[in-house]
C-alpha positions as CSV (number, residue, x, y, z in Angstrom):
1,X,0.0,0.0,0.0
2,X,0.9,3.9,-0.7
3,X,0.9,5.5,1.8
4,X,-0.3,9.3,1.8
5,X,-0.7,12.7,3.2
6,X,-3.7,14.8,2.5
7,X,-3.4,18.3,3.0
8,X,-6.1,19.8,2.1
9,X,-9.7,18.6,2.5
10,X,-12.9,19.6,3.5
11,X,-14.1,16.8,6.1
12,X,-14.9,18.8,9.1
13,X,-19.0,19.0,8.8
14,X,-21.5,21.8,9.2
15,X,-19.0,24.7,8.6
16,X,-18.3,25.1,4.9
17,X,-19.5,23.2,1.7
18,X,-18.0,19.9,2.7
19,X,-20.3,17.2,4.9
20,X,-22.8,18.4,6.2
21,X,-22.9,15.6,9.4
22,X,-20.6,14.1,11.2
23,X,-21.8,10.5,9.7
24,X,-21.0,12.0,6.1
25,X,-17.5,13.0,7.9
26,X,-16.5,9.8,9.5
27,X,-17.6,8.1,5.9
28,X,-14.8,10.4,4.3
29,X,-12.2,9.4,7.0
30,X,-12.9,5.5,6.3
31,X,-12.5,6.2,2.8
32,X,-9.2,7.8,3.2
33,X,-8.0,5.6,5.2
34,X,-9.1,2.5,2.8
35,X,-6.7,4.5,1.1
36,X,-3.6,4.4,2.5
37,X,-3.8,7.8,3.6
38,X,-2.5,8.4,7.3
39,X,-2.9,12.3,7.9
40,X,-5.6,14.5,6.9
41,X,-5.3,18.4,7.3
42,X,-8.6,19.6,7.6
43,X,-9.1,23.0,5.7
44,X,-11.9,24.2,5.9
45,X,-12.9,27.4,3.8
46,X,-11.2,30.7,6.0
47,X,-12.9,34.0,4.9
48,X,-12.6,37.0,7.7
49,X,-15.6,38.3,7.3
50,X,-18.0,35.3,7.4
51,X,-15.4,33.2,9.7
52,X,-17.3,30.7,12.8
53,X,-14.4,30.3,15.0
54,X,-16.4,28.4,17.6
55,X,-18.7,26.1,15.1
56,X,-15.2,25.5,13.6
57,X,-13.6,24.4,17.1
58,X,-16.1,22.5,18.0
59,X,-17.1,20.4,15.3
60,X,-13.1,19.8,14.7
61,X,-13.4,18.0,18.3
62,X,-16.0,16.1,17.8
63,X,-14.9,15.1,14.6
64,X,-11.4,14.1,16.4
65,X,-13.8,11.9,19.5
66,X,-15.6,10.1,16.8
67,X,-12.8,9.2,14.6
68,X,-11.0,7.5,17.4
69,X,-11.1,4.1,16.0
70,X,-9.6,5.3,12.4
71,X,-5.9,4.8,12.0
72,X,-5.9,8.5,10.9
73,X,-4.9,11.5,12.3
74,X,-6.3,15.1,12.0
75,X,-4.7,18.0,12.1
76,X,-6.3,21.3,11.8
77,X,-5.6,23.7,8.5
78,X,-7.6,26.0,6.8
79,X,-7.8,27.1,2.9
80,X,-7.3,31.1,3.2
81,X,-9.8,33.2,0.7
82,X,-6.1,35.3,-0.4
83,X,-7.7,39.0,0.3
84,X,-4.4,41.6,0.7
85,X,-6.8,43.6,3.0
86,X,-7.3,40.7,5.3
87,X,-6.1,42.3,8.8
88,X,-6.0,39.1,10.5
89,X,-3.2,36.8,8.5
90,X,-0.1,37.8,10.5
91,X,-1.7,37.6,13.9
92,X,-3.5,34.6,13.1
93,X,-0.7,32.9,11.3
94,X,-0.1,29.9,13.2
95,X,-3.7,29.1,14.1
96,X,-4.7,29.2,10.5
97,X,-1.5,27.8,8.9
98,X,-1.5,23.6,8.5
99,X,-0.4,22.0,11.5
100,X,0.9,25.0,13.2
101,X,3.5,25.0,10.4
102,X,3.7,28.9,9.3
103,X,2.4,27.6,6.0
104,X,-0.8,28.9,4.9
105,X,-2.7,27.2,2.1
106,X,-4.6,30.3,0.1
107,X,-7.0,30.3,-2.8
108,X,-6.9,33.2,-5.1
109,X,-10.3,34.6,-6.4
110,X,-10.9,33.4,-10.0
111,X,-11.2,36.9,-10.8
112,X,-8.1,38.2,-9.4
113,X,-5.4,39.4,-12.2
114,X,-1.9,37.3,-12.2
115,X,-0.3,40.1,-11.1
116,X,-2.2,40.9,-8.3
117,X,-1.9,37.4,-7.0
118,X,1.9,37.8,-7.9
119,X,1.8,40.8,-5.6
120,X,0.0,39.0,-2.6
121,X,2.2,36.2,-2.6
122,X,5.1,38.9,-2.1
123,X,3.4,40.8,0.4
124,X,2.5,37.4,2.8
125,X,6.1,36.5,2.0
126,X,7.4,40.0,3.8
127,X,4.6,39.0,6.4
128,X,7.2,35.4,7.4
129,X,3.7,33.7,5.8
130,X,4.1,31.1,3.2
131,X,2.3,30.2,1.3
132,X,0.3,27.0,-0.6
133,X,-1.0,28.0,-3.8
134,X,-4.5,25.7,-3.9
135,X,-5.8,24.5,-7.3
136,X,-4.0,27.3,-9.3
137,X,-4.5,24.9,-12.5
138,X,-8.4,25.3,-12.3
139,X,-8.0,29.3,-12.5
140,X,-8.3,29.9,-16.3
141,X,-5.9,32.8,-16.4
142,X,-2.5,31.0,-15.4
143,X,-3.6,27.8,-17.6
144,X,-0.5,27.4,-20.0
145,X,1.3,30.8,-18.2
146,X,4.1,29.3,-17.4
147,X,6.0,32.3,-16.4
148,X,3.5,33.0,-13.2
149,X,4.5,29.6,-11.9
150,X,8.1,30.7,-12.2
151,X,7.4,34.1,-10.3
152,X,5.2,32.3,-7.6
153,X,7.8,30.0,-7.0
154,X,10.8,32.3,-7.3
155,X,8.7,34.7,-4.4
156,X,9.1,31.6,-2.7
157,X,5.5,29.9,-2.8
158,X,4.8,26.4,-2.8
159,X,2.1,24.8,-5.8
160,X,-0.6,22.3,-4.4
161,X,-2.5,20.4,-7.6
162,X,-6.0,18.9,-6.9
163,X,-6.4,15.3,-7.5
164,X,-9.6,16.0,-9.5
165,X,-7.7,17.9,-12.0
166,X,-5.4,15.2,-12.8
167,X,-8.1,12.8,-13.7
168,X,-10.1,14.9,-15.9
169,X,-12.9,15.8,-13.7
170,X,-12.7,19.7,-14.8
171,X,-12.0,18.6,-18.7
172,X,-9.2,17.3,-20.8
173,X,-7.4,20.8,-20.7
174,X,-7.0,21.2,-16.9
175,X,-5.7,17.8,-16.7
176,X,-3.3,17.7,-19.9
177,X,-2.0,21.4,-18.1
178,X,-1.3,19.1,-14.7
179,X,0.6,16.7,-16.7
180,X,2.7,19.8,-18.2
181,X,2.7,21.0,-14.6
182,X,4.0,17.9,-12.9
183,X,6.5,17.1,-16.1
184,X,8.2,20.7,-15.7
185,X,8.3,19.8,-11.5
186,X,6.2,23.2,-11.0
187,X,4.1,20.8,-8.4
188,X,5.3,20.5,-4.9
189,X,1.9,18.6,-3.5
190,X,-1.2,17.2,-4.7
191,X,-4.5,16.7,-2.6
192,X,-7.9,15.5,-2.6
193,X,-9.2,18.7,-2.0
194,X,-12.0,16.2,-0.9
195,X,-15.8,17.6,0.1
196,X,-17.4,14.3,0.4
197,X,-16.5,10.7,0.3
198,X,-16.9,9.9,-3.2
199,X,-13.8,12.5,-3.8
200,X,-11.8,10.1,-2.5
201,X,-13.2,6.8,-3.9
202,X,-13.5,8.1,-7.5
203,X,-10.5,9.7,-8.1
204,X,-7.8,10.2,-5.4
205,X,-6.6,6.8,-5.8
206,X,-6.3,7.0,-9.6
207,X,-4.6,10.7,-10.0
208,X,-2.1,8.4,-8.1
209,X,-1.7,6.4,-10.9
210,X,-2.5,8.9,-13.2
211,X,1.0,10.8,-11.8
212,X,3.3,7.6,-11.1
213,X,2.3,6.7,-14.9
214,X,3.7,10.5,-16.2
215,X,6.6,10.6,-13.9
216,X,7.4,7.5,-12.0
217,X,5.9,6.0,-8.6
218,X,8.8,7.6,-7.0
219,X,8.1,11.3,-7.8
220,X,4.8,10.8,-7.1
221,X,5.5,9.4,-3.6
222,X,7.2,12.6,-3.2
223,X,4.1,15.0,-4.4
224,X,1.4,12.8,-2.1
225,X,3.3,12.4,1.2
226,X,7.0,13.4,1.6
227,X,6.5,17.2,0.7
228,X,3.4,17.3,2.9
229,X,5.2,15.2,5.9
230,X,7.8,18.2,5.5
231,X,5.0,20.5,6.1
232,X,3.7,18.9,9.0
233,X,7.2,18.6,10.6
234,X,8.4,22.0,9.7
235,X,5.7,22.7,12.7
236,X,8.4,22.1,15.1
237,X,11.0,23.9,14.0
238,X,10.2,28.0,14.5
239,X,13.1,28.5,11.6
240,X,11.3,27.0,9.0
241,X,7.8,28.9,10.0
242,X,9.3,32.1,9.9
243,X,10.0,31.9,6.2
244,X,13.0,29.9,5.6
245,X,13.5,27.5,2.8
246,X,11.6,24.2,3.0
247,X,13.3,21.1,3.4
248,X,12.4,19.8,-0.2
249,X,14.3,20.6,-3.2
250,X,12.9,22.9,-5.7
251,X,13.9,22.4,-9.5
252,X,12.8,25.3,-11.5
């Protein structure tokens, strides 16, 4: 079995657009772990203005009580609306970063112009944030834009692919610009990005495949667990949260 690291999914219920019960939770977290996966970061959608911090908390417990008998751990995250007038990032950092990390894992509005997400990515990167671009393949302006990748990555931002994008779920042009993505190593993680069990039964498991088939089992290894163990460890180290290079190498 493969074993995996998923950091970024929606399986806290009642708080975002993810399950809406804890029964519809728990049914992810068997799935995943059918899986082979072994962590999960929940990340559930972050936006200032609309944020539940207590419906949040305390469904996250719960969650963590109930799924006491699954050989899979939780650890809290959150996917960040990216908003440059957001007051709250830099004192928030390490509760809404993945794992306590310092890493923050943002989504940019679809809207937003490449250079204005270039420029937020600079600006969290002044702010010792890092961040985790989210499913920047779906966002029709920076489909076959190669030179964004290279700025994100040269501001020193890290590129998480969704597993549904890989397997064609969002068309055959999304997922022939993963493969591009993946084959130029412009990916440093991919995850379910999982809102409901089926997520992971009809296509987390075969954008595995789908990746060891384009650039070896080994690579892939690398994109579903290693780089995302690195996150969760990089928790510990205050060095690496406060905007240091990450322990994986980036090939650009």
């Amino acid at each position: 079995m493969v074993y995996m690291i998923d950091i970024h999914s929606h399986v806290i219920f009642g708080v975002d657009d993810g399950p809406s019960n804890i029964a519809q939770s728990l049914n992810m977290i068997k799935e995943a772990e059918r899986l082979g996966i072994s962590l999960i970061v929940a990340s559930p959608h972050y936006q200032e203005a609309v944020y539940d911090a207590e419906r949040v908390e305390e469904n996250y417990h719960e969650l963590l009580y109930r799924a006491g008998d699954y050989d899979v751990k939780i650890n809290m995250g959150y996917e960040v609306f990216a908003n440059p007038k957001n007051q709250s990032l830099v004192k928030n950092r390490r509760k809404l970063s993945m794992s306590k990390s310092g890493i923050i894992l943002f989504e940019f509005p679809y809207n937003a112009s490449p250079q204005n997400c270039i420029e937020m990515v600079c600006k969290f990167r002044l702010q010792k944030i890092i961040p985790v671009i989210a499913h920047i393949e779906r966002n029709r302006v920076f489909i076959n834009k190669l030179e964004y990748y290279v700025a994100f990555i040269k501001a020193g931002c890290y590129i998480q692919l969704d597993a549904a994008s890989i397997v064609g779920i969002y068309g055959s042009k999304i997922k022939e610009f993963s493969k591009k993505l993946l084959q130029m190593k412009f990916v440093d993680i991919v995850a379910s990005n999982a809102h409901c069990s089926d997520d992971y039964v009809n296509w987390y498991a075969q954008a595995f495949k789908n990746v060891s088939n384009w650039i070896g089992k080994e690579e892939a290894s690398v994109l579903f667990h290693d780089n995302a163990k690195n996150i969760i460890e990089s928790g510990n180290s205050d060095d690496l949260a406060y905007g240091n290079i990450l322990r994986w190498e980036r090939l650009v």
